[in-house]
C-alpha positions as CSV (number, residue, x, y, z in Angstrom):
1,X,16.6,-29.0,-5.2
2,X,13.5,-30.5,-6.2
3,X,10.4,-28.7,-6.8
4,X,8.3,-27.0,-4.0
5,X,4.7,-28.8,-4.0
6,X,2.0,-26.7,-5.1
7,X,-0.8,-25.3,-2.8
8,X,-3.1,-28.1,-4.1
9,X,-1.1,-30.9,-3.7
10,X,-1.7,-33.6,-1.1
11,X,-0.1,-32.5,2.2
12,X,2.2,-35.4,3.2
13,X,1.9,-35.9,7.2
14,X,2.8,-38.1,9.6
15,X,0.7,-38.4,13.0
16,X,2.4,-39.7,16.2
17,X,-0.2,-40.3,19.2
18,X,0.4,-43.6,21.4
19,X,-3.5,-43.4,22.0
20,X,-4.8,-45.6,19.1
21,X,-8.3,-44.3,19.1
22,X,-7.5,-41.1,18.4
23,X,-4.5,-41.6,16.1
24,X,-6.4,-43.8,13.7
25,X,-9.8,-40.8,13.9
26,X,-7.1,-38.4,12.8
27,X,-5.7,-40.6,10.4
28,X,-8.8,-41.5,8.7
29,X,-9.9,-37.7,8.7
30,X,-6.7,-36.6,6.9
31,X,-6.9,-39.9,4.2
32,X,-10.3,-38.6,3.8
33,X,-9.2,-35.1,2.8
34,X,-7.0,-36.8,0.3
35,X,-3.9,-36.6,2.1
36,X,-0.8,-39.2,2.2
37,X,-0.4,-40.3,6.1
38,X,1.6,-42.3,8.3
39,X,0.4,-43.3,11.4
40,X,3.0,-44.2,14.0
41,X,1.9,-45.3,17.6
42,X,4.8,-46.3,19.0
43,X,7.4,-42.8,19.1
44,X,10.7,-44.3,19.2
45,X,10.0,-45.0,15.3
46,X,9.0,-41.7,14.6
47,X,12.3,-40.7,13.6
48,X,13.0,-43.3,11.1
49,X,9.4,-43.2,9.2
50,X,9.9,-39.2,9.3
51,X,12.9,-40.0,7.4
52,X,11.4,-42.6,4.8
53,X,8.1,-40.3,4.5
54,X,9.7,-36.5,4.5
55,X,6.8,-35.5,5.3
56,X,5.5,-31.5,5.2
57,X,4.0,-31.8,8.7
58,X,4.1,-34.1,11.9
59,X,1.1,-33.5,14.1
60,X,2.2,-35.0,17.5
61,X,1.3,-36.0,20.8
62,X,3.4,-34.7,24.2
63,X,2.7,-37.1,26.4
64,X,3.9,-40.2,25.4
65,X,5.7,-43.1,27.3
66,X,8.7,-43.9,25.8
67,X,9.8,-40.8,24.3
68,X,7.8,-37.6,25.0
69,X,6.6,-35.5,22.1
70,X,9.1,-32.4,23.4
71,X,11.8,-34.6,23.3
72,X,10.6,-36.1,19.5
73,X,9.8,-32.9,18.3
74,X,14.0,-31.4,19.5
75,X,15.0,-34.6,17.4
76,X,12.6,-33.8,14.5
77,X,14.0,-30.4,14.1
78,X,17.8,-31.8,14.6
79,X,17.5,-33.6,11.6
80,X,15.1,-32.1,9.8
81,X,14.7,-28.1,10.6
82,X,11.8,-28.1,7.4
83,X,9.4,-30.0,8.3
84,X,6.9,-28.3,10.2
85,X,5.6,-29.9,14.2
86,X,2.2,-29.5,15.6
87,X,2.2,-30.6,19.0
88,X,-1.0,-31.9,20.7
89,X,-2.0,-32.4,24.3
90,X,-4.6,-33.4,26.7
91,X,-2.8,-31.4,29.7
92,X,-2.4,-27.8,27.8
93,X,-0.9,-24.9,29.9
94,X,1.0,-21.8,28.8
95,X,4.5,-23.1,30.0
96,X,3.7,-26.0,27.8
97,X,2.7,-24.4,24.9
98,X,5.4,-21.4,24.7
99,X,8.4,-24.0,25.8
100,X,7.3,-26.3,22.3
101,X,7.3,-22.9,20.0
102,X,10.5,-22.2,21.3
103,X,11.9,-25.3,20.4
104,X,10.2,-25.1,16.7
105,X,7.0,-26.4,16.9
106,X,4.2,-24.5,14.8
107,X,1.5,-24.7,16.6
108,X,-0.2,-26.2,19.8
109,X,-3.5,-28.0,20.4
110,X,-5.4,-29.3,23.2
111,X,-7.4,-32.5,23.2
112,X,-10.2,-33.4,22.8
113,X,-10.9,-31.0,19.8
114,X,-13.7,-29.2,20.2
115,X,-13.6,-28.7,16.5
116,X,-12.1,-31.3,13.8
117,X,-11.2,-28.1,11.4
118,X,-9.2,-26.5,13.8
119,X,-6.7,-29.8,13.6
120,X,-7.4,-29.5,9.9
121,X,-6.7,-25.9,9.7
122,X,-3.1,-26.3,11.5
123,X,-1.8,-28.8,9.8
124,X,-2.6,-27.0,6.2
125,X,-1.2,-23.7,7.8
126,X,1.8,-25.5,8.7
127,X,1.8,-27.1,5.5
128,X,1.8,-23.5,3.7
129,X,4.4,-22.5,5.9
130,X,7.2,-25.2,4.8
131,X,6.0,-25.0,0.8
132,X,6.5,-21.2,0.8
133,X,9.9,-21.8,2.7
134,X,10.8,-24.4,-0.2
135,X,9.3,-22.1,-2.7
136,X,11.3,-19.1,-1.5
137,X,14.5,-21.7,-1.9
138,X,14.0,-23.2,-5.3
139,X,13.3,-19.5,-6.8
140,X,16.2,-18.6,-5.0
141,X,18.6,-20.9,-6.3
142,X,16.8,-20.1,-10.5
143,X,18.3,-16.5,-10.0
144,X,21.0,-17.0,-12.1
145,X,17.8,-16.3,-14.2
146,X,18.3,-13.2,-13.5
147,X,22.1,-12.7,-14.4
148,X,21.3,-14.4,-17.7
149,X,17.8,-11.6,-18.0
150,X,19.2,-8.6,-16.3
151,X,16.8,-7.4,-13.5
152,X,13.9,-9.7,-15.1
153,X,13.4,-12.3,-12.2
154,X,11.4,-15.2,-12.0
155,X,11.0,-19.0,-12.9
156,X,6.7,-19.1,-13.5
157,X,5.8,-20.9,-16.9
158,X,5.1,-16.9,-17.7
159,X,8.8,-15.7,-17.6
160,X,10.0,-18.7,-18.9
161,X,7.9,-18.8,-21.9
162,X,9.3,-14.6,-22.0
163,X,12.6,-15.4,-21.7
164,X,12.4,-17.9,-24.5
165,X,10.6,-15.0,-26.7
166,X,13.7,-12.7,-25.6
167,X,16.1,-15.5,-27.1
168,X,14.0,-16.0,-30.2
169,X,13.6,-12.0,-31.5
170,X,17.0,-10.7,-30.1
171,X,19.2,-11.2,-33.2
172,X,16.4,-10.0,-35.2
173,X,15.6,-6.2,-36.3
174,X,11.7,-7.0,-36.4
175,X,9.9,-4.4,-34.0
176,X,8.3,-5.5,-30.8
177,X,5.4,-4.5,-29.1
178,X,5.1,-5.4,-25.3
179,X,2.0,-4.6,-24.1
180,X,1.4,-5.0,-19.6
181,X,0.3,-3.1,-16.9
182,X,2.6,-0.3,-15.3
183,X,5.3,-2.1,-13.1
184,X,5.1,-5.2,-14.6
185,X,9.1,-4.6,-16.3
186,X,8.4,-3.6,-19.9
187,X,11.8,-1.4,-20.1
188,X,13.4,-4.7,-18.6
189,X,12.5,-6.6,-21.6
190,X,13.3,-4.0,-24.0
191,X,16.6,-3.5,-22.6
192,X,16.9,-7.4,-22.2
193,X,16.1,-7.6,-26.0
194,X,18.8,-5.0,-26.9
195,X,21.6,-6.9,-25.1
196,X,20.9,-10.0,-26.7
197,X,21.1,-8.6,-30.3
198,X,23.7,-7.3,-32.2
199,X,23.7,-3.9,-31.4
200,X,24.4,-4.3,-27.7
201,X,27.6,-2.5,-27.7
202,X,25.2,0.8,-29.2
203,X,23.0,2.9,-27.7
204,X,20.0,1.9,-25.9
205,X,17.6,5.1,-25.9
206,X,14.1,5.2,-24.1
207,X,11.2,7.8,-24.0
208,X,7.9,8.2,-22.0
209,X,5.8,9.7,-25.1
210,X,3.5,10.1,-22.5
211,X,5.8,12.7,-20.2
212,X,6.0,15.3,-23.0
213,X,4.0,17.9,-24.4
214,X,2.8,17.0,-27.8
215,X,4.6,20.2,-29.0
216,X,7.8,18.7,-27.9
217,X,7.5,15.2,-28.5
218,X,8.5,15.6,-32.5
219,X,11.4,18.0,-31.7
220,X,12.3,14.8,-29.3
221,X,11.8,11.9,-31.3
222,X,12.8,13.5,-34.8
223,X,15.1,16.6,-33.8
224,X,14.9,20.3,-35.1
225,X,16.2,23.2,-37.1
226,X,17.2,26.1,-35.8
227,X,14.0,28.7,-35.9
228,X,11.8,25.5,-36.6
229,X,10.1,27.4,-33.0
230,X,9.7,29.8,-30.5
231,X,13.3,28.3,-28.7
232,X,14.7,26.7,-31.1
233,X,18.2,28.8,-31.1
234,X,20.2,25.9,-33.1
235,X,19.6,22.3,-35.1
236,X,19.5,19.4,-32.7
237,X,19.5,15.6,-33.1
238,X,16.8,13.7,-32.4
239,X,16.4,10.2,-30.5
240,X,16.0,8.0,-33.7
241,X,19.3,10.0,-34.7
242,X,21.1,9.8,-31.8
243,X,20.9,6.5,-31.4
244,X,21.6,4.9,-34.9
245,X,22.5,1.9,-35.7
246,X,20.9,0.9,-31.9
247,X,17.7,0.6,-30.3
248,X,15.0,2.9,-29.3
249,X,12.1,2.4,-26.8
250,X,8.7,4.0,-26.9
251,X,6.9,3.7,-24.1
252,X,3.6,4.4,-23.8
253,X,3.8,4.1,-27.6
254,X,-0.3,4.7,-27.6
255,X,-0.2,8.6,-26.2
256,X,2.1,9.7,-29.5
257,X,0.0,12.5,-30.9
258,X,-1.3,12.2,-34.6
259,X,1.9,13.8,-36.3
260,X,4.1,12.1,-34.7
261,X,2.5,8.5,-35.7
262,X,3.2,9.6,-39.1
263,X,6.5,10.1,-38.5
264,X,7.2,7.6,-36.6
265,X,5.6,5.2,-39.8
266,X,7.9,6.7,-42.1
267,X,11.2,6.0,-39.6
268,X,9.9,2.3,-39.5
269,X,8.7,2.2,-43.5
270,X,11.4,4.3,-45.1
271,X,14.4,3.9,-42.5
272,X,14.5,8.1,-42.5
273,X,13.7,11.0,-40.3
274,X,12.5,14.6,-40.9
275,X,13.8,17.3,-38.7
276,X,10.8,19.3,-37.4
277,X,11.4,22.9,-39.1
278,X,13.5,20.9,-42.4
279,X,12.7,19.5,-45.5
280,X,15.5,17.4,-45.9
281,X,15.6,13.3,-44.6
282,X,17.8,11.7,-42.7
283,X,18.8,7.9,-43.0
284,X,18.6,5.9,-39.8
285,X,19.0,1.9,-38.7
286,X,17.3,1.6,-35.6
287,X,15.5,-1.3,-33.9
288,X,12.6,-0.4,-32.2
289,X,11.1,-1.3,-29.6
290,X,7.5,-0.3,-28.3
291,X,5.6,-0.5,-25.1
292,X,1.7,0.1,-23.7
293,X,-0.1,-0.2,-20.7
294,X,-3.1,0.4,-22.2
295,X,-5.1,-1.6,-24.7
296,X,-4.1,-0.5,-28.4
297,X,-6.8,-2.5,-30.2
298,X,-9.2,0.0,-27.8
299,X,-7.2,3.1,-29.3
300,X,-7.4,2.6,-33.1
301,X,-11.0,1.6,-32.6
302,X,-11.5,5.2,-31.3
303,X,-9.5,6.9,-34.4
304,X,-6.5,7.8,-31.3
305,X,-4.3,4.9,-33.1
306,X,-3.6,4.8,-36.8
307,X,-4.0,1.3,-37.8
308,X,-0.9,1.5,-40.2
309,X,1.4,1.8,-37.3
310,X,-0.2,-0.8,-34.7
311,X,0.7,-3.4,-37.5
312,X,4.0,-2.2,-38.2
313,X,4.6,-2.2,-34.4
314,X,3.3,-5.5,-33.5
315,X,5.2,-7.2,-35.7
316,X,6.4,-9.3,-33.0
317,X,4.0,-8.9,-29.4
318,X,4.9,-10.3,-25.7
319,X,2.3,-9.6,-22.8
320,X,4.0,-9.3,-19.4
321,X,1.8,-10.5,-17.0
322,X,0.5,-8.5,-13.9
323,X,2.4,-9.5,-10.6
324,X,-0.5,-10.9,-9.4
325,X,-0.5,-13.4,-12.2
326,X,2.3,-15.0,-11.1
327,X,2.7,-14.6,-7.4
328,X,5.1,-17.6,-7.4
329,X,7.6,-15.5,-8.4
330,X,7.6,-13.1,-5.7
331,X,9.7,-15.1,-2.8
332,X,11.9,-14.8,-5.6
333,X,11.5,-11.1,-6.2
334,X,11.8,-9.9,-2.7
335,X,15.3,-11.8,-2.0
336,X,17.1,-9.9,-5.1
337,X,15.0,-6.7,-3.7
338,X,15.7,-7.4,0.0
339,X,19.5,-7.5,-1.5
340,X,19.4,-4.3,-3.6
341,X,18.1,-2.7,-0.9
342,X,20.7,-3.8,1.8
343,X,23.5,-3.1,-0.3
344,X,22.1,0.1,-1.4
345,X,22.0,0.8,2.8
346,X,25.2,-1.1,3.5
347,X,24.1,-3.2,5.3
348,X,23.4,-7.2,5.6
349,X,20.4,-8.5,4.1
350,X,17.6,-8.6,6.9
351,X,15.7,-12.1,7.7
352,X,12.2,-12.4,7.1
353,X,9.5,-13.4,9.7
354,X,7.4,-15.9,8.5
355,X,4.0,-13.8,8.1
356,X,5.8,-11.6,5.4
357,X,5.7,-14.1,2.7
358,X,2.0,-15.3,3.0
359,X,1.0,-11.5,3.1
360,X,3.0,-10.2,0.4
361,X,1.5,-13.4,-2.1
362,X,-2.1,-12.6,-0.9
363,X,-1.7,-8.6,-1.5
364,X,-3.4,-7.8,-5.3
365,X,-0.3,-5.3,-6.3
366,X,-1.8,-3.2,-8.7
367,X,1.4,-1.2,-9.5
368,X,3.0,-4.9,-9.6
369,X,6.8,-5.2,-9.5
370,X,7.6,-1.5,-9.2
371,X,5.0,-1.7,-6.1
372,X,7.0,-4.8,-4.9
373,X,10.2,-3.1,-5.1
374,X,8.9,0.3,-3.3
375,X,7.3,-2.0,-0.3
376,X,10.7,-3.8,0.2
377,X,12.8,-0.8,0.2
378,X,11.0,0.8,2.6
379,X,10.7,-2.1,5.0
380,X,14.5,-2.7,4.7
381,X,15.0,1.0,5.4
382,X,12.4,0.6,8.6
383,X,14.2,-2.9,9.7
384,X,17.3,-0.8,10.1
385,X,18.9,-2.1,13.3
386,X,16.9,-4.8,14.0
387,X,18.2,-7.5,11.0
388,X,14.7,-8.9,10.6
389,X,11.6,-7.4,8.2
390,X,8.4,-7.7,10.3
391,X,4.7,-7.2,9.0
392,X,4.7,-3.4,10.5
393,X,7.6,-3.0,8.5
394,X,5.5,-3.1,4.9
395,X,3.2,-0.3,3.8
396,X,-0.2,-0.5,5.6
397,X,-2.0,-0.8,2.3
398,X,-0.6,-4.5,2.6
399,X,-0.8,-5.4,5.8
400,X,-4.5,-4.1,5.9
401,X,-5.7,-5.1,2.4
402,X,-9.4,-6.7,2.3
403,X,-7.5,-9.2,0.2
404,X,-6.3,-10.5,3.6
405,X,-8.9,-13.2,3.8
406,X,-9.5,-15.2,7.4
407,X,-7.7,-18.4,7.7
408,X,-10.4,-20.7,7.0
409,X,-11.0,-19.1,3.8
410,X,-6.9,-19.2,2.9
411,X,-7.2,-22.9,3.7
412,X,-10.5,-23.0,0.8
413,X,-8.7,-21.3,-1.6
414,X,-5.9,-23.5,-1.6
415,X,-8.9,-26.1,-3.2
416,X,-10.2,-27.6,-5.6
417,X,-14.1,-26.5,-6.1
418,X,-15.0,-29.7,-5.4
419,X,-12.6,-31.0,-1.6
420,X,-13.3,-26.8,-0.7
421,X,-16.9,-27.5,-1.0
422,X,-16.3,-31.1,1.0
423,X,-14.4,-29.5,4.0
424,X,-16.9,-26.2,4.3
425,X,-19.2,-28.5,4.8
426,X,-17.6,-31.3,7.1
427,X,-16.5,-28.1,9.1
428,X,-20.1,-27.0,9.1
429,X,-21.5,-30.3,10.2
430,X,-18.7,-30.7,12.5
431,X,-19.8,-27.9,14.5
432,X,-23.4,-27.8,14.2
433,X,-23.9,-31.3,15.5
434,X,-21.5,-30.4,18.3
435,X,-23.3,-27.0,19.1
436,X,-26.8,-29.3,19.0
437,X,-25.5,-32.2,20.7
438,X,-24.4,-29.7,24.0
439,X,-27.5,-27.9,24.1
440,X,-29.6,-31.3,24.5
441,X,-26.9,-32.6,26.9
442,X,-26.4,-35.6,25.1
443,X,-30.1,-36.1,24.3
444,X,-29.9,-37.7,20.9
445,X,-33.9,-37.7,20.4
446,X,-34.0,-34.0,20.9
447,X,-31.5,-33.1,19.2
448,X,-33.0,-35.0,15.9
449,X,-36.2,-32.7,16.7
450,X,-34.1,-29.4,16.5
451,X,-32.6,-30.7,13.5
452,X,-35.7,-31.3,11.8
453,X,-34.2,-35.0,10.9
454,X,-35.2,-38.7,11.7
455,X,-33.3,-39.8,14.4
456,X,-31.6,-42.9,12.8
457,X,-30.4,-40.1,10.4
458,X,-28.6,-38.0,12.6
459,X,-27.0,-41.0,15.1
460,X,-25.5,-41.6,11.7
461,X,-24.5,-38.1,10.7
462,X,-23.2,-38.3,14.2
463,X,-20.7,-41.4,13.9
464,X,-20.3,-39.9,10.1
465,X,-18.2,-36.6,11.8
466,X,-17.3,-38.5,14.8
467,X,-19.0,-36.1,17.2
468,X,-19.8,-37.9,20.9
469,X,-22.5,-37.3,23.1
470,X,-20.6,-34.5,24.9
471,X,-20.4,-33.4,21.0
472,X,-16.5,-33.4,21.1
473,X,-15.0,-34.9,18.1
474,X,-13.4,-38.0,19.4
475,X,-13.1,-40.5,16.4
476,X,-14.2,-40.6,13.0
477,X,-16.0,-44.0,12.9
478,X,-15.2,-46.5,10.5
479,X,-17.5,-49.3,11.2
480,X,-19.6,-50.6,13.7
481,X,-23.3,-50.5,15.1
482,X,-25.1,-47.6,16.1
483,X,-24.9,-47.8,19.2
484,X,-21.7,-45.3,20.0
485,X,-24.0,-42.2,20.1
486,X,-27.2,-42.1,22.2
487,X,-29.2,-40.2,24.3
């Protein structure tokens, strides 16, 4: 399968219209924005260019002679069910419009456009639409990723390059310091790590030194002697013990208290441990492994983190990245949650409407994957019956987040600086010559005046965005006289 575009790369389109005037304006407005396009007049060939071009998008007419644009767009979708239709008519009604979304168009328009963008906008919606299909697909098909990485799932260059880390350090005893956010899979790698190395078939043993007391957390870590307390009625082992000759994870390796840092230096300097109440050392061959959400450097600069032990910690480091850094990855992530989740329930995997997607990419997660995992479980559990996960199925949190921006704005931030800056403004001329143009009624001279421009100026600026004296956006002049737009 080849590789879904990115949301910056030229949207490859192909327009169908037997009305040359307007197919070549659209054609020239969507070469402008630097799209590839193929223009076809004639829609009996339709079929074979949308074959040669694959194209993301068809924007079509309906009324056509030859073949209509209903009848193109049920052979469009026959033979290719990805690529995305937006139909286009100059005699729009209701019946119309819901008959074409039923048979797989995206979208409908009416001509004449009052509004060049809103053609523009469709056509990159519907372009969004296929690439996060394609991208759902491709990260699909890499999850054998996940059956050579456990529950670590992905394909960005970020898991890739973390994978390839994993590989490198496995068969090695050095200690490993993962620093990330909470949720971002930390115990994933460290569990990765220890199945990769050489004591896989020993134990694997993890502790929040966050969740316990600091009174406890030495009893914990290094074991007691009996009376070594108030409760301590008999010797016990402690997790470096228990699990020699295997691995241990810290997490939240920067809340250890001050004695404990010691003692942890000495397990990773000397290879021995002190029961808590005892004099005596034990030897012990474990590889550790350590974890923070927080930032260390921040820690020892404070006194809270002695400097001795960062160092012999981060002998090898690997930042997971916050979910939001790599939102490519989450088609990927909610298929092998969608399928947890269903086979925890018993149930077939659930389809996913369309909107999910695009609003689950465009949420910030700040409690990253584990978030992730807790919004698809509970829309699974809410789909229950229905076999389809809807918007109102994810927590409210998402579906009203202010990081929901308007449509336009989506469309922007899909841009480079420079074409987002060229098509905010085309959009703004676009309508504000059009707004101008209908409250002079065509009167070109006035309208210059309430534009505070020389009139030769603004016929040009006219022609420039195609705007009419109705100010309708009928054609995007190429050449010519002046003499297309007066008043």
């Amino acid at each position: 399968m080849p590789e879904p575009a990115g949301p910056d790369a030229p949207i490859r389109l192909v327009i169908v219209d037997d009305d040359e005037g307007v197919l070549r304006a659209l054609e020239v407005l969507f070469k402008r924005g630097g799209h590839r396009v193929a223009a076809v007049q004639d829609p009996t060939l339709a079929p074979g260019i949308v074959d040669e071009e694959s194209p993301d998008v068809v924007l079509c007419d309906i009324r056509m002679p030859k073949l209509s644009g209903m009848d193109l767009l049920a052979e469009l979708k026959a033979r290719r069910p990805q690529t995305e239709v937006v139909m286009m008519t100059a005699f729009g009604d209701v019946r119309t419009a819901v008959e074409a979304v039923k048979r797989g168009a995206y979208d409908f328009l009416t001509k004449p456009f009052d509004d060049v963008s809103v053609v523009e906008l469709a056509v990159r919606q519907a372009a969004e639409r296929k690439r996060l299909r394609e991208s759902y697909q491709a990260l699909a098909a890499q999850l054998e990723v996940r059956e050579q990485f456990e529950d670590l799932v992905g394909g960005t260059p970020q898991m890739r390059e973390i994978y390839q880390m994993i590989e490198t350090v496995a068969q090695s005893d050095a200690t490993v310091l993962i620093e990330g956010e909470s949720g971002t899979g930390k115990e994933l790698v460290a569990r990765a790590l220890h199945l990769r190395s050489a004591r896989k078939a020993l134990p694997f043993l993890a502790i929040n030194c966050s969740a316990l007391p600091a009174g406890l957390i030495e009893s914990e870590l290094f074991g007691h002697v009996k009376g070594a307390f108030t409760g301590a009625v008999g010797v016990k082992k402690g997790l470096f013990e228990s699990a020699n000759r295997g691995t241990v994870f810290l997490d939240e390796v920067a809340d250890l208290p001050a004695p404990a840092q010691v003692q942890l230096l000495r397990v990773l300097q000397e290879g021995e441990v002190r029961k808590v109440g005892s004099n005596d050392v034990v030897k012990v061959d474990v590889r550790v492994v350590a974890a923070t959400n927080v930032d260390i450097k921040a820690a020892r600069a404070k006194g809270k983190f002695r400097d001795d032990l960062f160092y012999r910690l981060n002998v090898i480091a690997i930042r997971m990245p916050p979910l939001r850094e790599r939102a490519d990855d989450i088609p990927a992530l909610v298929q092998h949650f969608v399928g947890r989740a269903a086979a925890r329930a018993k149930k077939a995997p659930p389809a996913l409407d369309d909107e999910i997607l695009p609003l689950l990419r465009r949420y910030r997660w700040p409690g990253n994957v584990r978030e992730l995992e807790n919004a698809i479980e509970r829309a699974v559990v809410l789909s229950a019956g229905r076999g389809r996960l809807v918007a109102t199925d994810l927590p409210p949190q998402i579906t009203r987040s202010p990081d929901r921006l308007a449509p336009e704005a989506l469309v922007l931030s899909d841009l480079p600086y420079a074409s987002a800056k060229q098509s905010a403004l085309h959009a703004f001329e676009t309508r504000y010559l059009g707004a101008l143009m209908r409250k002079t009624e065509g009167n070109l001279s006035e309208a210059a005046r309430l534009a505070g421009m020389d009139r030769s100026n603004f016929r040009r600026l006219l022609r420039a965005n195609g705007i009419d004296s109705t100010g309708s956006v009928q054609a995007v002049a190429t050449g010519g006289g002046d003499d297309d737009v007066d008043g």
